[in-house]
C-alpha positions as a Markdown table, in Angstrom:
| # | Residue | x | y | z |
|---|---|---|---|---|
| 1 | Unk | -117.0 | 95.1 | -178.6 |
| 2 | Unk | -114.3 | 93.4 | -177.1 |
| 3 | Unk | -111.5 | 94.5 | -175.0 |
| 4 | Unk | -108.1 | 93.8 | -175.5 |
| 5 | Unk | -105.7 | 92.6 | -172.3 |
| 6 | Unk | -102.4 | 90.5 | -172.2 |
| 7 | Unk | -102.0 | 87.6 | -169.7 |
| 8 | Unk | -98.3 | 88.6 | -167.6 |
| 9 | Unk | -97.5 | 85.1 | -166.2 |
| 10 | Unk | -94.8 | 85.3 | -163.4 |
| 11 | Unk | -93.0 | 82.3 | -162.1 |
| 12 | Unk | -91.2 | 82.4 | -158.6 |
| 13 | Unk | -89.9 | 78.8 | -158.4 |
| 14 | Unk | -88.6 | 79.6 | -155.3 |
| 15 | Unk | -91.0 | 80.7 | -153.5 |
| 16 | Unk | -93.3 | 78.1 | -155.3 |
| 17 | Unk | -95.7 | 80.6 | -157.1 |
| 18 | Unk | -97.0 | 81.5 | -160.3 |
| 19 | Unk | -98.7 | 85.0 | -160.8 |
| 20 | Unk | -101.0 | 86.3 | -163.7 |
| 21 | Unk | -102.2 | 89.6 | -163.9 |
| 22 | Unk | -104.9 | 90.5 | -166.7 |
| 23 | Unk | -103.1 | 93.6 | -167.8 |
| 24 | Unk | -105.5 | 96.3 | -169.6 |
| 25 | Unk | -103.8 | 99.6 | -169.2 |
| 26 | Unk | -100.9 | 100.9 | -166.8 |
| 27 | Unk | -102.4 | 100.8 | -163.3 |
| 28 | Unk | -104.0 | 98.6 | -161.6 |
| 29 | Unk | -105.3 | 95.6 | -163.3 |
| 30 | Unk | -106.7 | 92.4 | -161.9 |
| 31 | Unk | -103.9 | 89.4 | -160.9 |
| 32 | Unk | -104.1 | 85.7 | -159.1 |
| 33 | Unk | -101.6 | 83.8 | -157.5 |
| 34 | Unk | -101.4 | 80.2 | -157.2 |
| 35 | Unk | -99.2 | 77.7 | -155.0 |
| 36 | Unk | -97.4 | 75.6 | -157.8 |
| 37 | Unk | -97.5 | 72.4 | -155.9 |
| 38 | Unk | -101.3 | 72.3 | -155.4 |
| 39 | Unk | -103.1 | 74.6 | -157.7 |
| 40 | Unk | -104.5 | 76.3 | -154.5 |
| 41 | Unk | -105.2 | 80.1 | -154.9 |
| 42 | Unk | -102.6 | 81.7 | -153.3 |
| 43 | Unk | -103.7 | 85.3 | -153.7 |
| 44 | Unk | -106.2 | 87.3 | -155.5 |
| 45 | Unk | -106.4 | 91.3 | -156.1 |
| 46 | Unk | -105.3 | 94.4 | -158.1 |
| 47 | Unk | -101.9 | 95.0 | -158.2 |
| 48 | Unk | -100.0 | 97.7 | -160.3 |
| 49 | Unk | -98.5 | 96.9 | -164.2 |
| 50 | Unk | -96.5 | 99.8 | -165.7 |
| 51 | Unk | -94.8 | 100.1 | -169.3 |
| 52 | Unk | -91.3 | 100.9 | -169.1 |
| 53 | Unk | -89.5 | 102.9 | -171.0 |
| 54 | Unk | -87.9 | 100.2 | -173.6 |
| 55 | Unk | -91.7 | 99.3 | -173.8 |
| 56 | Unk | -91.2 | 96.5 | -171.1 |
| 57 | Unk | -94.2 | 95.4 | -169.0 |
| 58 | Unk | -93.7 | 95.7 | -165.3 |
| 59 | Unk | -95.5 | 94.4 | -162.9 |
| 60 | Unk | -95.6 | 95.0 | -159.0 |
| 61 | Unk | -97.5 | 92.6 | -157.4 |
| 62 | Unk | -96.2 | 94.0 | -153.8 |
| 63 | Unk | -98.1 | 97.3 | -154.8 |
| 64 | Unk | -101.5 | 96.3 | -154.5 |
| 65 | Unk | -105.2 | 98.6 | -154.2 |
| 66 | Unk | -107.2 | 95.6 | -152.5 |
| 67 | Unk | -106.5 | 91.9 | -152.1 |
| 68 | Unk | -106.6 | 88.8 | -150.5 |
| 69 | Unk | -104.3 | 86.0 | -149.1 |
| 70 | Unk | -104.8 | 82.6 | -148.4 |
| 71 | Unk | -102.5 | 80.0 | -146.8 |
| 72 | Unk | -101.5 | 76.7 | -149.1 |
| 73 | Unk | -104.8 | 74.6 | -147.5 |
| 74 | Unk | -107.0 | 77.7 | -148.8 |
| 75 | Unk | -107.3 | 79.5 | -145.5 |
| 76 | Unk | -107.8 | 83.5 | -146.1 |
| 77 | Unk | -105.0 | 85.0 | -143.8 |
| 78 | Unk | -104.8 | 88.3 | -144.9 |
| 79 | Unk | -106.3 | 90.9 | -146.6 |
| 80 | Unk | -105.4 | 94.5 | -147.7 |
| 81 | Unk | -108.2 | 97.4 | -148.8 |
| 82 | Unk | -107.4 | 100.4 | -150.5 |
| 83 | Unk | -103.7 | 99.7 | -150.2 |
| 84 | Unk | -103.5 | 99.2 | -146.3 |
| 85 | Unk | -102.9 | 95.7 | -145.0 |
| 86 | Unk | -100.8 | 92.9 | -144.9 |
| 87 | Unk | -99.4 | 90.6 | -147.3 |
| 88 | Unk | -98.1 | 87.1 | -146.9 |
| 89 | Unk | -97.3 | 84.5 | -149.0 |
| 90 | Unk | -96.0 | 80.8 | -147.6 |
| 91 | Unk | -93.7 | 77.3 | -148.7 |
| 92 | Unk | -95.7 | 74.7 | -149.9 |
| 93 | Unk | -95.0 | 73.2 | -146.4 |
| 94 | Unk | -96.7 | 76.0 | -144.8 |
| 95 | Unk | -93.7 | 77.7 | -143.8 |
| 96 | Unk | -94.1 | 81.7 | -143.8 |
| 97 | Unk | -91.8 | 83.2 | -147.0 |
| 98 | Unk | -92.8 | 86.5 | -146.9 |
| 99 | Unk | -94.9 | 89.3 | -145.1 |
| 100 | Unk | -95.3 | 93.0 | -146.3 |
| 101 | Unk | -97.2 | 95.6 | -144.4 |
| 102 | Unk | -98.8 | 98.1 | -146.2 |
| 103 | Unk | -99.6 | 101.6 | -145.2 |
| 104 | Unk | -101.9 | 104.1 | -147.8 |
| 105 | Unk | -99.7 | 102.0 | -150.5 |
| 106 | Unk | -96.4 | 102.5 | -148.5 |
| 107 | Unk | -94.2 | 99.7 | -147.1 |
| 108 | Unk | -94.3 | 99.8 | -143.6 |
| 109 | Unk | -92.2 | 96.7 | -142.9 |
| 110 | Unk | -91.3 | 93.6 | -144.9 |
| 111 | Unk | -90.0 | 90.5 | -143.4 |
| 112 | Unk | -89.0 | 87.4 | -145.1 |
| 113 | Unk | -88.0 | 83.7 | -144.4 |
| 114 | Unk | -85.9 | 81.1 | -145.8 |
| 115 | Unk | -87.2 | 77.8 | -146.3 |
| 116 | Unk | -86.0 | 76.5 | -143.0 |
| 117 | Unk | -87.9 | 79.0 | -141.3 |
| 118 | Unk | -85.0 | 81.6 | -140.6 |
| 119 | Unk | -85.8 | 84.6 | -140.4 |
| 120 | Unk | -83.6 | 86.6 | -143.1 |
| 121 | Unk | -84.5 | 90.0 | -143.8 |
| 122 | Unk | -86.6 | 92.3 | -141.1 |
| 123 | Unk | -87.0 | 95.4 | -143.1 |
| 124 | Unk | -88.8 | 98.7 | -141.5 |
| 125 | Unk | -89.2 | 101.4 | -144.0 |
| 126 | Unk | -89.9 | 105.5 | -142.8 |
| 127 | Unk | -91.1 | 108.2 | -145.0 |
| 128 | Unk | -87.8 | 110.3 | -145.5 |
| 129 | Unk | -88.1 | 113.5 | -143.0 |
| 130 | Unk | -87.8 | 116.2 | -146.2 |
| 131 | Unk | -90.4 | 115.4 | -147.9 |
| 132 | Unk | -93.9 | 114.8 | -146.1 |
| 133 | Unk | -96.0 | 114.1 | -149.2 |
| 134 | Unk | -98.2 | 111.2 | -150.4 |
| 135 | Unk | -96.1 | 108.3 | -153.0 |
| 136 | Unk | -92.4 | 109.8 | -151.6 |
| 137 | Unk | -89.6 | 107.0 | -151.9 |
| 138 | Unk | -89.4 | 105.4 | -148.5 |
| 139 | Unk | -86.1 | 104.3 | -146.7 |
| 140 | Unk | -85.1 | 101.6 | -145.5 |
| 141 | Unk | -83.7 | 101.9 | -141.8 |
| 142 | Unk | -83.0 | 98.2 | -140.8 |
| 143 | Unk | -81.8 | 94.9 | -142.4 |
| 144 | Unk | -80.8 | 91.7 | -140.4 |
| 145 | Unk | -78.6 | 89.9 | -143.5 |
| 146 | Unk | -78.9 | 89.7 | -147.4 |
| 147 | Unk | -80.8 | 86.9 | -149.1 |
């Protein structure tokens, strides 16, 4: 017998990436990313896909159990196991866009870049003092400027 799964297809024409994720169920399911400009595999993993609650399929590719990152010549140049690591994701030119560190599936930090290169958001995140458990909200404590 075959199983059933939808194809979620994310475009981020700014950042210059498309995303599909092989959704199954709500958790994590299997995704890719590509560079648009030159097909190159951008990313590959599990990432979480939840249904919302107007039936809505939503899909966190920044949550992620285990992947892999690869600059736009195909370099691997990051990875992240059992939801520790770092992502990053570059311009077609090569230019860092964005980098997320991950902590037991927490954000630890998140920094991001214009195309230019400037640095625009340098985000570290904390787990909130009253409560000391596993998947709390985390804060935010810092931000340079807005995008």
């Amino acid at each position: 017998m075959f199983r059933r799964y939808y194809a979620i297809v994310y475009y981020d024409h700014y950042g210059g990436l498309v995303h599909t994720i092989a959704y199954k169920q709500d958790g994590y399911n299997q995704y890719y990313s590509f560079y648009m400009h030159n097909g190159q595999i951008a990313s590959h993993g599990y990432c979480m896909v939840e249904t919302q609650y107007n039936g809505q399929l939503l899909h966190l590719v920044e949550d992620v159990k285990d992947a892999m990152y690869y600059d736009p010549e195909g370099n691997v140049v990051s990875t992240v196991k059992d939801g520790t690591g770092v992502q990053v994701f570059f311009y077609p030119d090569g230019t860092k866009q964005w980098e997320l560190e991950l902590e037991s599936y927490r954000k630890r930090t998140l920094r991001k870049w214009r195309k230019d290169g400037e640095l625009v958001i340098d985000d570290v995140y904390e787990q909130p003092v009253n409560d000391p458990g596993v998947g709390c909200v985390l804060e935010m404590k810092r931000r340079i400027c807005n995008v």
